[in-house]
N, C-alpha and C positions, 0 to 999 in steps of 0.2 A: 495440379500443383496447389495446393494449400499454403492460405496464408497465416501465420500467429497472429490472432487477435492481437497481440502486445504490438507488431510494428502497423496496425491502423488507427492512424489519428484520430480518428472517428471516436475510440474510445481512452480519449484525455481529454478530462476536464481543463480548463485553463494552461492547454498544453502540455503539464508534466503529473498532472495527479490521474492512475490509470483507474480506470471506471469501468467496468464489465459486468451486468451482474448474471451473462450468460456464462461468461468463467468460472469456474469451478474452485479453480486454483484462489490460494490465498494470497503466497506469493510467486511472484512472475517474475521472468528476466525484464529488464529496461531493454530499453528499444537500441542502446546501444549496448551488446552482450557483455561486455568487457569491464563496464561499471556497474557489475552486480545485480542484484532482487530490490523488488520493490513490493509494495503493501497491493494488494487489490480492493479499493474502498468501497467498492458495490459488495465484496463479503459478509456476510452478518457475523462472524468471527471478530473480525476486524474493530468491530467497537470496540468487544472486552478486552480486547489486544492495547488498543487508545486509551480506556478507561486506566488501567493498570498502568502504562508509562504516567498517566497524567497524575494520578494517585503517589507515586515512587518519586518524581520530580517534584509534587509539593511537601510532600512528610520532608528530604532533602533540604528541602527551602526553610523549614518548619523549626527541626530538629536535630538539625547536623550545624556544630558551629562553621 
């Protein structure tokens, strides 16, 4: 029996940020299935994913009255 890296603690940071960088995957279920996907931050994807929201949240801040 095989276990999902996603339900071992082992790989959460601070408890809820998941951290893998032997996962492939970008995004993964949470540990409880039923509240969705979450980010894989050991990804190298992942930055330009962050870069872009943070980019689109400040132009908003900037230039949207």
């Amino acid at each position: 029996m095989n276990i999902d890296p996603v339900d071992n603690i082992v790989n959460y940071k601070m408890g809820f940020i998941y951290w893998n960088p032997q996962d492939s995957r970008l995004f993964v279920p949470k540990r409880e299935r039923s509240m969705g996907h979450t980010l894989n931050f050991a990804h190298k994807m992942n930055i330009l994913i962050l870069l872009a929201i943070s980019i689109l949240f400040v132009y908003t801040l900037l230039y949207l009255p």
